[in-house]
TORTIKE-601685 format. One line per field, with one value per residue (C-alpha): residue number from 1; x, y, z. Coordinates in nm, 2 decimals. Layout:
REM residues N
pos: [NUM;...]
xx: [X;...]
yy: [Y;...]
zz: [Z;...]
END
This chain:
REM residues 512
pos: [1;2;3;4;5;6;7;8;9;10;11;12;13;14;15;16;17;18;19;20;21;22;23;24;25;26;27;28;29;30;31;32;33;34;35;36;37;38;39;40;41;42;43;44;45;46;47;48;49;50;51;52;53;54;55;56;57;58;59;60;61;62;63;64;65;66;67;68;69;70;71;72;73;74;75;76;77;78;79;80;81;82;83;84;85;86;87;88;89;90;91;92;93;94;95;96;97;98;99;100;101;102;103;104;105;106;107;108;109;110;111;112;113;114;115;116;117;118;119;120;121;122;123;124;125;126;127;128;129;130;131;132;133;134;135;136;137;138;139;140;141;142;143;144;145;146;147;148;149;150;151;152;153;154;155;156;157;158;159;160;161;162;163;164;165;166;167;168;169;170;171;172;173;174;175;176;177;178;179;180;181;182;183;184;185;186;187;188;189;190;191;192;193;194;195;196;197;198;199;200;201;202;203;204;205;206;207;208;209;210;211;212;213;214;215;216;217;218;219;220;221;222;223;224;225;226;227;228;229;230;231;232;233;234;235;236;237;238;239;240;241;242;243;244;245;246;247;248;249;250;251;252;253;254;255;256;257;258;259;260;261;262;263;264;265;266;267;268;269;270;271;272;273;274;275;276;277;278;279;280;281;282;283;284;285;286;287;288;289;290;291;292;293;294;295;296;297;298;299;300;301;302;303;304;305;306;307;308;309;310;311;312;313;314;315;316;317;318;319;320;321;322;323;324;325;326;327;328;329;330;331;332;333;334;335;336;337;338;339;340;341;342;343;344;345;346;347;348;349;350;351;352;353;354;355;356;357;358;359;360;361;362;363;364;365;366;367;368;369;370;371;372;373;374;375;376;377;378;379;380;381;382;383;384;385;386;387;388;389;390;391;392;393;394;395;396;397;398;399;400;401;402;403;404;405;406;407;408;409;410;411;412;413;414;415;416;417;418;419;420;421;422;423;424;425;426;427;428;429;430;431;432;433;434;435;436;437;438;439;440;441;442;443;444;445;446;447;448;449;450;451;452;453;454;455;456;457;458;459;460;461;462;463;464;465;466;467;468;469;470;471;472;473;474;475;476;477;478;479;480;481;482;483;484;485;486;487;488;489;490;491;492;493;494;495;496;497;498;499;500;501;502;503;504;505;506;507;508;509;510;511;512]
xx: [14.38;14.17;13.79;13.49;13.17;12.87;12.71;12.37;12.16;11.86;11.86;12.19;12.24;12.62;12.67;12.98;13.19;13.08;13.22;13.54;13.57;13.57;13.83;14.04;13.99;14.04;13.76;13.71;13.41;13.12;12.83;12.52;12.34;12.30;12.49;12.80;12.72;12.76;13.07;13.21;13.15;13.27;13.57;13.54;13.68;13.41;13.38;13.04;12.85;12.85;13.26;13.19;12.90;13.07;12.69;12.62;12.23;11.94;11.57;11.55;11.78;11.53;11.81;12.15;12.26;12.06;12.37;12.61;12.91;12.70;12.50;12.78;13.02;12.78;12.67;12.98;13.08;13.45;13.42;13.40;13.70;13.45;13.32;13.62;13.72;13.44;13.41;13.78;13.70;13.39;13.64;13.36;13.56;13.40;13.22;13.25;12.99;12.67;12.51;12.20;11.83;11.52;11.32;11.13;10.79;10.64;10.74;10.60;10.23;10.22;10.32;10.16;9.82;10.00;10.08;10.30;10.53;10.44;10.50;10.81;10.95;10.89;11.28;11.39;11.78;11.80;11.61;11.78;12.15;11.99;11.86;12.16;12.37;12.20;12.20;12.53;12.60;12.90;13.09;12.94;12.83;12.49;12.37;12.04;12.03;12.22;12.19;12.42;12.68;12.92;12.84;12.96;13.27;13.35;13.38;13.56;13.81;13.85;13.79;13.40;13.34;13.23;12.97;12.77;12.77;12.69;12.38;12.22;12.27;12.09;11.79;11.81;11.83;11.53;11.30;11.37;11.26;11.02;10.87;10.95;10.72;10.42;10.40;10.35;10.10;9.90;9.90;9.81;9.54;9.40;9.39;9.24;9.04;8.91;9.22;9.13;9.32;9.36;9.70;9.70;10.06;10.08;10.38;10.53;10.85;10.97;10.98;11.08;11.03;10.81;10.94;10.65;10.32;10.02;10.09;10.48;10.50;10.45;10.73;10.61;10.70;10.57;10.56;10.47;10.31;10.48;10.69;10.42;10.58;10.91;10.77;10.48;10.60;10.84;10.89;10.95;10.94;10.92;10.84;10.56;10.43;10.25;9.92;9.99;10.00;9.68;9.52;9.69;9.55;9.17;9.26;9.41;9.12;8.90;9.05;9.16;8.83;8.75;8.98;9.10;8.92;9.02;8.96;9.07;9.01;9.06;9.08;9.14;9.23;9.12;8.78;8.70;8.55;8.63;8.58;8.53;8.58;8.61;8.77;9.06;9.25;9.24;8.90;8.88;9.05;8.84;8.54;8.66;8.76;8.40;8.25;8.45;8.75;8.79;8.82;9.10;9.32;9.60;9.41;9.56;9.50;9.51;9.48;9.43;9.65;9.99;10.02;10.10;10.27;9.89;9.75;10.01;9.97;9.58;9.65;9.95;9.65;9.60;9.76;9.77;10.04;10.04;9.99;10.04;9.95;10.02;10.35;10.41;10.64;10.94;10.80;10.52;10.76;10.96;10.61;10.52;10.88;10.74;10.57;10.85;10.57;10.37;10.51;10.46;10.46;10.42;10.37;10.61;10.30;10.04;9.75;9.74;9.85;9.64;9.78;9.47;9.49;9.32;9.26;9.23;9.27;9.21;9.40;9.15;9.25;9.40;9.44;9.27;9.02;9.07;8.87;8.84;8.92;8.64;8.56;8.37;8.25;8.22;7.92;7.70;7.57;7.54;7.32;7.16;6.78;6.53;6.31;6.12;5.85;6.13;6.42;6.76;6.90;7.25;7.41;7.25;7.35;7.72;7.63;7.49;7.83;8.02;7.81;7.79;8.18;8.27;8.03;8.14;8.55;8.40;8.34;8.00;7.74;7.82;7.58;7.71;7.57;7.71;7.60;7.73;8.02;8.13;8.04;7.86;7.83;7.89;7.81;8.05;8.14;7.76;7.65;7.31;7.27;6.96;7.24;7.51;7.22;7.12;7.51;7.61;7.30;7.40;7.72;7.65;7.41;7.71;7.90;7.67;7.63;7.30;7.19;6.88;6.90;7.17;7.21;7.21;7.42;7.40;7.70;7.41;7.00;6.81;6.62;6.32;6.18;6.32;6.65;6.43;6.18;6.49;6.64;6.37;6.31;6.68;6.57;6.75;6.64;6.83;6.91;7.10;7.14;7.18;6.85;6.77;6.61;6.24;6.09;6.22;5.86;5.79;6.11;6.05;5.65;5.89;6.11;5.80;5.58;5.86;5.89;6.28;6.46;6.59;6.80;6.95;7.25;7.18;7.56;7.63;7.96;8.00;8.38;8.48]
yy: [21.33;21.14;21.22;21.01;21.11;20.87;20.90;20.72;20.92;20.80;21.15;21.02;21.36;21.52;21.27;21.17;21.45;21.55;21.24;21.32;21.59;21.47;21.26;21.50;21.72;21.39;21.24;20.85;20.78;20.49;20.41;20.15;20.00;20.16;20.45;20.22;20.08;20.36;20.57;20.21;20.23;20.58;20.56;20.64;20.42;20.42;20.15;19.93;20.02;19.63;19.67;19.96;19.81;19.42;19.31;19.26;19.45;19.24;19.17;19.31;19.63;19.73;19.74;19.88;20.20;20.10;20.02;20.11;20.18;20.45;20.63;20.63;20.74;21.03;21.14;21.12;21.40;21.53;21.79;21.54;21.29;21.04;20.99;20.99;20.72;20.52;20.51;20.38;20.15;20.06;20.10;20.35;20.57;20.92;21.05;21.37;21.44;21.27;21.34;21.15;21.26;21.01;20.72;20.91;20.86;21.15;21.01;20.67;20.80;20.99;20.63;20.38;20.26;19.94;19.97;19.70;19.96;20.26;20.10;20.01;20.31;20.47;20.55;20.44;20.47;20.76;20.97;20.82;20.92;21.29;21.37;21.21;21.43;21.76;21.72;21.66;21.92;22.11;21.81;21.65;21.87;21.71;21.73;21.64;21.85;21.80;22.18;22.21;22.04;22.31;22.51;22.22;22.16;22.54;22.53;22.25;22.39;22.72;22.77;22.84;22.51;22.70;22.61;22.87;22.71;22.37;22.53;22.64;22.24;22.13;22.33;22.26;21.88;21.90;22.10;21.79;21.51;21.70;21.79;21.44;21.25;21.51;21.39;21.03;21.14;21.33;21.05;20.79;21.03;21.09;20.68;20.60;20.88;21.09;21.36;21.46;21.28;21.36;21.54;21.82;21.90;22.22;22.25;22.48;22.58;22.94;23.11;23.46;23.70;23.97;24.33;24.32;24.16;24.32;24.62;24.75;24.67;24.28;24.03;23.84;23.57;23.37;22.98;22.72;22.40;22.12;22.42;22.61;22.94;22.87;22.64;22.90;23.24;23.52;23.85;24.06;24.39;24.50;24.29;24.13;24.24;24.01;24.21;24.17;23.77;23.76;23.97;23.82;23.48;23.61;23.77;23.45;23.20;23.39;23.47;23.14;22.95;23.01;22.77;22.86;23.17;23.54;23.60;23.94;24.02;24.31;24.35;24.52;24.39;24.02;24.13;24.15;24.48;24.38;24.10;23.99;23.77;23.85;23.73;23.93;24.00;24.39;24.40;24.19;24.44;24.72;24.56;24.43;24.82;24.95;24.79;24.97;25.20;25.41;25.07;24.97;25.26;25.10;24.80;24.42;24.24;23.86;23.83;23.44;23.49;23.64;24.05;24.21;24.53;24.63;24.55;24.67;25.02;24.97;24.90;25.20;25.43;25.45;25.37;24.99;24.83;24.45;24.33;23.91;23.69;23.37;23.58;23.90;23.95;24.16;24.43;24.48;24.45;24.79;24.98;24.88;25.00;25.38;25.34;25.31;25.19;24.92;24.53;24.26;23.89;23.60;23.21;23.10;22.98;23.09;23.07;23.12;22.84;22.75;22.53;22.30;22.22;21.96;22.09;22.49;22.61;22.98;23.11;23.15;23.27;23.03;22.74;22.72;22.55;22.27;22.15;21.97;22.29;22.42;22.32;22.51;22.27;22.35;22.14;22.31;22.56;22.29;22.06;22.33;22.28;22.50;22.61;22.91;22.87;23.14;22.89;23.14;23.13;22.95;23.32;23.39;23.06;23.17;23.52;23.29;23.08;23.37;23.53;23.21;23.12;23.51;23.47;23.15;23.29;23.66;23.71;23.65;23.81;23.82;23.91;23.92;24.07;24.00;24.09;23.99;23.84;24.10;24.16;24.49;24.52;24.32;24.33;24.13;24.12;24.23;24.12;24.12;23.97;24.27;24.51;24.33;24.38;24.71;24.79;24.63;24.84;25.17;25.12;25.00;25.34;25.56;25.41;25.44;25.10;24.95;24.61;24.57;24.23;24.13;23.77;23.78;23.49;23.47;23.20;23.14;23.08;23.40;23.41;23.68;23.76;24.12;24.07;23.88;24.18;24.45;24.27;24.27;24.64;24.69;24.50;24.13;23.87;23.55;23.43;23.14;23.05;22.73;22.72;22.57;22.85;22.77;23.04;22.91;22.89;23.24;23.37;23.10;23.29;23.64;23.55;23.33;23.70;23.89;23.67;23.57;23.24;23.09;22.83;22.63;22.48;22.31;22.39;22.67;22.83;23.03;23.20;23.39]
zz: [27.17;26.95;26.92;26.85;26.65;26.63;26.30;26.25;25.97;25.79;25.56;25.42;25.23;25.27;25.52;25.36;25.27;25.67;25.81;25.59;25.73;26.07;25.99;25.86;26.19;26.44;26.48;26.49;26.30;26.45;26.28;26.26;25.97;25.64;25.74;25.83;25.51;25.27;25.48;25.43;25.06;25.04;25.16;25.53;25.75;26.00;26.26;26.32;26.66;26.77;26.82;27.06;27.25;27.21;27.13;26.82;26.67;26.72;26.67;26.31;26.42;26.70;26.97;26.84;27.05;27.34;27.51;27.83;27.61;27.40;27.67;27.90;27.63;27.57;27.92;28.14;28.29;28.18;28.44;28.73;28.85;28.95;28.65;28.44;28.67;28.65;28.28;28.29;28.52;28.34;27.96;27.86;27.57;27.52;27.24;27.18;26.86;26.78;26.46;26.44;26.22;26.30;26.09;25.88;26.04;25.89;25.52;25.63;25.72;25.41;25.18;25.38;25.58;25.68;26.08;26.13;25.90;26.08;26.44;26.27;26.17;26.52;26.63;26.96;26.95;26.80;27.02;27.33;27.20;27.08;27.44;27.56;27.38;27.39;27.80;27.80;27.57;27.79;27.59;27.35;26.96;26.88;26.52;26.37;26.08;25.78;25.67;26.00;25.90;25.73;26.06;26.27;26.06;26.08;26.41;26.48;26.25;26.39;26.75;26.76;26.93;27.23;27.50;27.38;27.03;27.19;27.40;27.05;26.91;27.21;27.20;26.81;26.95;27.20;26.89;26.71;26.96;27.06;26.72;26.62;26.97;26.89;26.52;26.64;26.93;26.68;26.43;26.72;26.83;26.46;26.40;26.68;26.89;26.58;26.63;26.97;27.23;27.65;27.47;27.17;26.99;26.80;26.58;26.35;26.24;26.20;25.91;26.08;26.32;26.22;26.36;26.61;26.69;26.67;26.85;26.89;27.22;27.13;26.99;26.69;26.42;26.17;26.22;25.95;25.89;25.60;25.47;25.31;25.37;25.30;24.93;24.86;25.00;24.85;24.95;24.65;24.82;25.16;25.53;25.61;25.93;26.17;26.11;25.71;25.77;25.93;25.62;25.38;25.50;25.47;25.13;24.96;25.08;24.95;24.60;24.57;24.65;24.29;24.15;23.82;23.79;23.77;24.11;24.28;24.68;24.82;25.23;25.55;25.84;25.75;25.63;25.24;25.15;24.74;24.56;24.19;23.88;23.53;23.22;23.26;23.62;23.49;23.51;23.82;24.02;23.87;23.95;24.28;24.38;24.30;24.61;24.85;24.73;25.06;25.25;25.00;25.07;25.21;25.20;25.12;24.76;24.68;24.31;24.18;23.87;23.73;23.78;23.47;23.36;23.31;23.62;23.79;23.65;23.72;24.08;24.13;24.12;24.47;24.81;24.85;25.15;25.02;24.69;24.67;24.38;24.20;24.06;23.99;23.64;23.64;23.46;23.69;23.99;23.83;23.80;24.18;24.26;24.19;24.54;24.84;25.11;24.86;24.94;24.71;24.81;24.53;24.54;24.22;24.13;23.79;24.12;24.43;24.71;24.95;25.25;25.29;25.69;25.82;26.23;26.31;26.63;26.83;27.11;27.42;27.74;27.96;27.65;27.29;27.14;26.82;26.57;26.23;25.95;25.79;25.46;25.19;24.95;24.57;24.57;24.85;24.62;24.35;24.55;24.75;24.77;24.64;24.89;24.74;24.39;24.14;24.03;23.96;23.62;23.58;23.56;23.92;24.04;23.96;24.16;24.47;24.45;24.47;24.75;24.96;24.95;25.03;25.31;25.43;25.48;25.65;26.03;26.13;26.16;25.76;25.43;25.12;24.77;24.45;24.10;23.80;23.97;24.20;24.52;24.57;24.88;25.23;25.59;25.84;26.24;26.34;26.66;26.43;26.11;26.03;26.09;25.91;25.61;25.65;25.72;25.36;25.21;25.34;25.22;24.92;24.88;24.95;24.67;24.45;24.35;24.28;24.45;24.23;24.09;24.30;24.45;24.86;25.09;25.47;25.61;25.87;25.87;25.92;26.20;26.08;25.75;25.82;25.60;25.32;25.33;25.33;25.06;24.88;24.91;24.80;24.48;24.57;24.37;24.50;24.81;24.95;25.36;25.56;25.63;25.99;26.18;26.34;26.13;25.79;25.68;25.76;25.54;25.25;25.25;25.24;24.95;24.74;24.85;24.67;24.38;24.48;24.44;24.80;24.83;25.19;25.18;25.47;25.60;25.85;25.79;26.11;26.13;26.44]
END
């Protein structure tokens, strides 16, 4: 018995050979518009959509599929008598395949502000025949992806057209239209109620299960945004674990804030406890290791660059578990594969990639909380006012950039101290920004590293004059801070008293 596939595509890609192929296994090919069009063109001898719904398309192609004889060819039921009757009756012919992908809303958006073409470009027909489909999917072989379509044909052609197969299509087919409604709900909400409408759509794609979550007693998996895993991500060596994507994400915003600068981080568990930029990556990492090499032990390291045979030898010196970069060459890939547990992730990039959301969100109990992404702006430092009488040179200005943008992507209560371009010592996560000081000096004391000239960021104001005073006393000589706190006066008197330069950048970068 003859079969019917409904074909209305507007990613056009391998549509044809599909529809061949069809053919070749039965199938009676209808199509609308464009699609019609080019199978028409191509050979296939497809038949328009106005002979099956005996109306023809109308107001500019809005209504086309919107029709008795397409919904009822889909939805019948051929397990029931009474509906097999009644689509006689009615001369509803089944169809048994519908392969259908959406007006490319999302492509629109990106191209255009005009929206007369936006509103235009929303899909009504198409999402109507998907649902349509996948509910009725003990039938009917819905397809809306065109990377499915050597799957579909294989099992048409050898007996794997199973329920089973047809259950995964239609959750495939629900993902879709459901994906497809929350992009348009989102961009209503962004144009007109500032991106925070009665409804919030989270969507991401995944990219793969991680072995487990957080804990082994948790599933996990990693989800994506606009492909920027699957575009910017390759494993080179090993599995990422869930708890490796969360520190790789604090390790790569903070080496690649820099731009095009040798920037290496070094972290563990999301919190930086390395940092630092030199003329050469080599001496980035060695620098960057100084501030905290026990921490680093198995720690995580971004580096904003290309990893060498060189550095790679550098950085085989002691355990590390994940090593990621802009791209790591061949021959430093054979000297990391001396050490069975290291992984190595690149970006096929000569930086690192950074993903630049717009909206963040955090998991709360019971919901989550959204807001506008946080932005660290290369021009806060720049424009930062001087509030204390000592001006910093333009070499200390470069140390206060680096202090204030490490701060600004470290957990608060956060300090930062940098000299001479590397961070020498750091203090993040207090519930008190004195301790989160004195917690970065004590450190800093154990490694032997000296402070003394050092410049000093806080991501929020200081309340006291304490951390000015105990800065000062650990030989500090520039601070930056948002300023704000009721007290400012009292800790501009403390840095002028100690002969230090104090800048607010008037922006709070809190990060929880």
């Amino acid at each position: 018995m003859k079969k019917r596939a409904l074909v209305s595509v507007s990613d056009k890609t391998g549509v044809v050979d599909f529809c061949k192929s069809l053919v070749k296994n039965g199938y009676e090919i209808i199509s609308t518009g464009g699609t019609y069009k080019l199978l028409r063109e191509s050979g296939v001898d497809a038949i328009e959509i106005d002979e099956v719904t005996k109306f023809p398309e109308c107001f500019e192609g809005r209504v086309k599929t919107l029709n008795p004889y397409v919904h009822g060819g889909i939805l019948h039921r051929r397990d029931k008598q009474s509906h097999l009757d009644q689509a006689k009756e009615l001369g509803v012919e089944a169809i048994d395949l519908v392969c259908v992908n959406l007006y490319p809303f999302k492509a629109t958006i990106e191209r255009t502000d005009d929206f007369d073409d936006i509103i235009e470009n929303i899909d009504i027909g198409g999402p109507a025949m998907v649902r349509s489909a996948a509910k009725n999917f003990d039938s009917v072989i819905i397809v809306t992806n065109v990377e499915d379509y050597a799957e579909v044909i294989d099992a048409i052609e050898n007996e794997k057209n199973t329920r089973e197969f047809r259950r995964g299509y239609m959750i495939k087919a629900y993902e879709h239209t459901a994906a497809y409604d929350s992009m348009i709900a989102n961009y209503m909400n962004e144009r007109f109620n500032g991106g925070f409408g009665e409804k919030q759509f989270i969507v991401g794609e995944k990219v793969m299960d991680t072995r487990y979550g957080e804990n082994p007693h948790q599933k996990g998996a990693l989800y994506e945004f606009d492909k920027h895993f699957s575009n910017n991500f390759k494993t080179l060596k090993g599995e990422a674990s869930f708890n490796n994507l969360n520190d790789l994400n604090g390790a790569i915003k903070i080496a690649a804030a820099f731009g095009d600068d040798n920037a290496v981080c070094i972290t563990k568990h999301g919190n930086p406890c390395g940092f630092a930029i030199r003329d050469n990556l080599v001496d980035a990492y060695t620098e960057a290791l100084k501030c905290d090499p026990v921490s680093a032990f198995g720690g995580v390291v971004a580096v904003n660059g290309v990893v060498n045979k060189e550095l790679a030898e550098k950085m085989n010196e002691i355990f590390l578990e994940v090593v990621i970069a802009g791209r790591i060459t061949e021959e430093a890939q054979e000297v990391f594969a001396l050490k069975k547990r290291i992984k190595l992730f690149e970006m096929g990039s000569d930086k690192l990639v950074l993903a630049n959301d717009t909206k963040d969100f955090k998991h709360i109990d019971g919901g989550f909380v959204f807001q506008d992404a946080d932005r660290v702006n290369d021009d806060e430092v720049k424009n930062a006012k001087l509030v204390s009488k000592n001006r910093a040179s333009e070499a200390e200005m470069k140390d206060l950039e680096i202090a204030y943008k490490v701060a600004s992507l470290t957990k608060s209560n956060c300090v930062v101290y940098v000299k001479d371009a590397a961070m020498v010592a750091v203090g993040m996560g207090m519930t008190s920004r004195v301790d989160a000081a004195q917690c970065a000096l004590k450190k800093a004391k154990e490694m032997g590293l000296d402070v003394t000239g050092a410049a000093l960021a806080s991501e929020a104001f200081f309340p006291f004059r304490d951390s000015i005073d105990a800065a000062a006393a650990a030989g500090v000589k520039n601070v930056i801070e948002p300023g704000g706190s009721i007290r400012d006066d009292e800790v501009i008197a403390a840095a002028d008293e100690h002969g230090m330069s104090l800048y607010f950048s008037e922006v709070r970068h809190f990060l929880h």
